[in-house]
C-alpha positions in Angstrom: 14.7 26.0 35.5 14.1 27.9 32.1 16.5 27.3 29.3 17.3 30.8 27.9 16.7 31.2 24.5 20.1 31.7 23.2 20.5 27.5 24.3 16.8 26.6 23.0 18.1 27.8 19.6 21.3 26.1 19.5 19.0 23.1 20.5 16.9 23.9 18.2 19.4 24.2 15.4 21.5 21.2 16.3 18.0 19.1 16.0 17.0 20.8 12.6 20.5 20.1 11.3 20.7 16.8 12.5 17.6 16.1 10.8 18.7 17.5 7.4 21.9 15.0 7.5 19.3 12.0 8.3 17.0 13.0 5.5 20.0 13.5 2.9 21.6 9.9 4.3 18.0 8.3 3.5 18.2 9.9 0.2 20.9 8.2 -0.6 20.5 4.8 0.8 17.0 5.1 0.0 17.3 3.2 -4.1 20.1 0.7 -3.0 17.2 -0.1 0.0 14.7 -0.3 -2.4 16.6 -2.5 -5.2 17.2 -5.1 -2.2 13.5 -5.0 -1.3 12.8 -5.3 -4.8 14.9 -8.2 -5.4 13.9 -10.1 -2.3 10.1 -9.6 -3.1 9.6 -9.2 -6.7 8.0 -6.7 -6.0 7.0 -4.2 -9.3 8.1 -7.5 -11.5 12.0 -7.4 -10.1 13.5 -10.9 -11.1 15.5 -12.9 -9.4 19.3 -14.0 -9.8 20.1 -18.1 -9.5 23.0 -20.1 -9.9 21.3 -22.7 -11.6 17.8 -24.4 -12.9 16.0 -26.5 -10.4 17.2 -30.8 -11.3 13.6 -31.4 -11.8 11.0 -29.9 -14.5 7.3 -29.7 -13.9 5.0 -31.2 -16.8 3.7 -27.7 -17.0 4.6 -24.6 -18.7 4.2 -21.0 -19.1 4.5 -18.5 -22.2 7.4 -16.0 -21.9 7.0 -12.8 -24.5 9.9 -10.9 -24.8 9.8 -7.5 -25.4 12.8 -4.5 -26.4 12.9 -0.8 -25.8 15.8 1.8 -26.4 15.7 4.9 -24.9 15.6 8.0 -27.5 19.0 9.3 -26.2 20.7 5.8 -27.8 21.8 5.3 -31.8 21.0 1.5 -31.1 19.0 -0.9 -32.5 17.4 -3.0 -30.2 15.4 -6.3 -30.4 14.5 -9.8 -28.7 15.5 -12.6 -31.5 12.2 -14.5 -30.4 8.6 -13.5 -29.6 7.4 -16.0 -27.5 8.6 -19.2 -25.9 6.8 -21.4 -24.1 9.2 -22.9 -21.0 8.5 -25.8 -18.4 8.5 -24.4 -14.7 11.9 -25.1 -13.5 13.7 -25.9 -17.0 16.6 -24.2 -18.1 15.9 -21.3 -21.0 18.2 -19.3 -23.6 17.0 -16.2 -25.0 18.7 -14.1 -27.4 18.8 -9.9 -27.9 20.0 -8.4 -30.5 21.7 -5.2 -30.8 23.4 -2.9 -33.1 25.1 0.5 -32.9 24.0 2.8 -36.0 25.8 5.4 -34.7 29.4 6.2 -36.2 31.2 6.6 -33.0 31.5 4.0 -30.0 28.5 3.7 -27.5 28.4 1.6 -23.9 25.1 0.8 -22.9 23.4 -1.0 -20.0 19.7 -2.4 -20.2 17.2 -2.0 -17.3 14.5 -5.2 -16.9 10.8 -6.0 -15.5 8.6 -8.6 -15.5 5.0 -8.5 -16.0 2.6 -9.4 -14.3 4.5 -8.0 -11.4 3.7 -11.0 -8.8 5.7 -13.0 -11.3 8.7 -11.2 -11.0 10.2 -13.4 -7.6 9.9 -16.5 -10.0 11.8 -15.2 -12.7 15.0 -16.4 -12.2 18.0 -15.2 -14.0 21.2 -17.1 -14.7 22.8 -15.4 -17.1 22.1 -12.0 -18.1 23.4 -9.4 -20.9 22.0 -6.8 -17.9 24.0 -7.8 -15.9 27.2 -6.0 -17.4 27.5 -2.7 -20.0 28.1 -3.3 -23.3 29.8 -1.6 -25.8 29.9 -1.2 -29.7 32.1 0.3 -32.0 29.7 1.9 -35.2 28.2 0.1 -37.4 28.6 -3.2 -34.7 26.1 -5.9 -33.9 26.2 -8.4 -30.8 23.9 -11.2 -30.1 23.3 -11.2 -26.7 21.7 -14.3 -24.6 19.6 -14.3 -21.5 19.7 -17.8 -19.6 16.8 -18.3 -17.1 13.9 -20.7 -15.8 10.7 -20.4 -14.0 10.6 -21.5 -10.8 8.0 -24.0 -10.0 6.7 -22.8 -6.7 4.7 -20.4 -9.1 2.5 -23.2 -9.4 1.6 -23.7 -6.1 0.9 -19.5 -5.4 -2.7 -18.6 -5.6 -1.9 -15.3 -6.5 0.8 -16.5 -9.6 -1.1 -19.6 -10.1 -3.0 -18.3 -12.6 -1.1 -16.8 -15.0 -0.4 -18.4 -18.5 1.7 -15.4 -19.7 5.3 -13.9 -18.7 6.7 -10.8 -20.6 10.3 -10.3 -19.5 10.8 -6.1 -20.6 14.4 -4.3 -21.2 14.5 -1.5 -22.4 18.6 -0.3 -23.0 19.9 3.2 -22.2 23.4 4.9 -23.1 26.3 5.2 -20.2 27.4 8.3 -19.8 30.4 7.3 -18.0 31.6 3.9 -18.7 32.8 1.6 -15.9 35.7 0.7 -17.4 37.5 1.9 -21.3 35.6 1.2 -23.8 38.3 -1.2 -25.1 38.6 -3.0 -21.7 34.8 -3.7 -21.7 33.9 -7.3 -22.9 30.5 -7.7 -24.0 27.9 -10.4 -23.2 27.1 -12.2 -26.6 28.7 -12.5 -29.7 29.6 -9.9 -32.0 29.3 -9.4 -35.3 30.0 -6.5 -38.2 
């Protein structure tokens, strides 16, 4: 029996639109979806998060640059304290960042990381993190701001990380348009200093 076409096109409709509210849900979930598969993967140098170092350090060790960006739109200044450092696979690591606001009003920021090579981002753990939180400065304010980490050791055993001799752990820092919480309220990771 034929459908007349005044019910095709309500089916027809009804199918379109319910398509359009899939497609716009997918947007959506579609950067929370792909942080998780980044973060479960490494993949496009996402680091991990850990608890704590492994108990046991291997003999050998990798070099870890560091490296500092600030986006145009942000009156910071923004630098890793060290260059290099070279860190035994599974051994606990500080590194510090620097930042200061030149600006003459008060600025919240919030950094964004990667690793490179990229297949060395899943053992790149990450204990402590200034990313992990916004930070804020008054003008004219500095903080000194640490990133606790290790490497993990199965690196060592992955033919496709195995080779690698070099780590550079990225961030570059961007401003936040609307804070999380009042500036005031907001306590930063790291020390500061005027």
């Amino acid at each position: 029996m034929a459908v007349p076409a005044t019910g095709r096109n309500r089916r027809v409709a009804l199918l379109a639109s319910g398509v359009a509210v899939a497609m716009l849900g997918l947007a959506f979930a579609s950067v929370p979806l792909y942080r998780m598969f980044c973060q479960v993967t490494g993949f496009g140098g996402t680091t991990q998060r850990a608890e704590a170092a492994p108990q046991v350090a291997s003999a050998s060790s990798v070099s870890v640059r560091f490296d500092a960006n600030t986006s145009n739109h942000l009156a910071w200044s923004f630098h890793p304290a060290q260059t290099t450092m070279n860190v035994k696979f599974g051994e606990q690591a500080m590194a510090h960042y620097r930042a200061r606001n030149t600006s003459n009003e008060t600025i919240t920021a919030s950094a964004i990381f990667n690793v490179t090579p990229p297949n060395a981002g899943v053992y790149f753990n990450k204990i402590q993190c200034f990313c992990f939180t916004e930070q804020t400065l008054k003008p004219g304010e500095s903080i000194d701001m640490p990133v606790v980490f290790f490497v993990d050791p199965d690196m060592i055993d992955d033919p496709d990380a195995a080779g690698i001799k070099e780590i550079t752990l990225s961030y570059t820092m961007y401003p936040v348009d609307k804070p999380r919480t009042e500036p005031k309220a907001q306590a930063p990771t790291g020390t500061i200093t005027n």
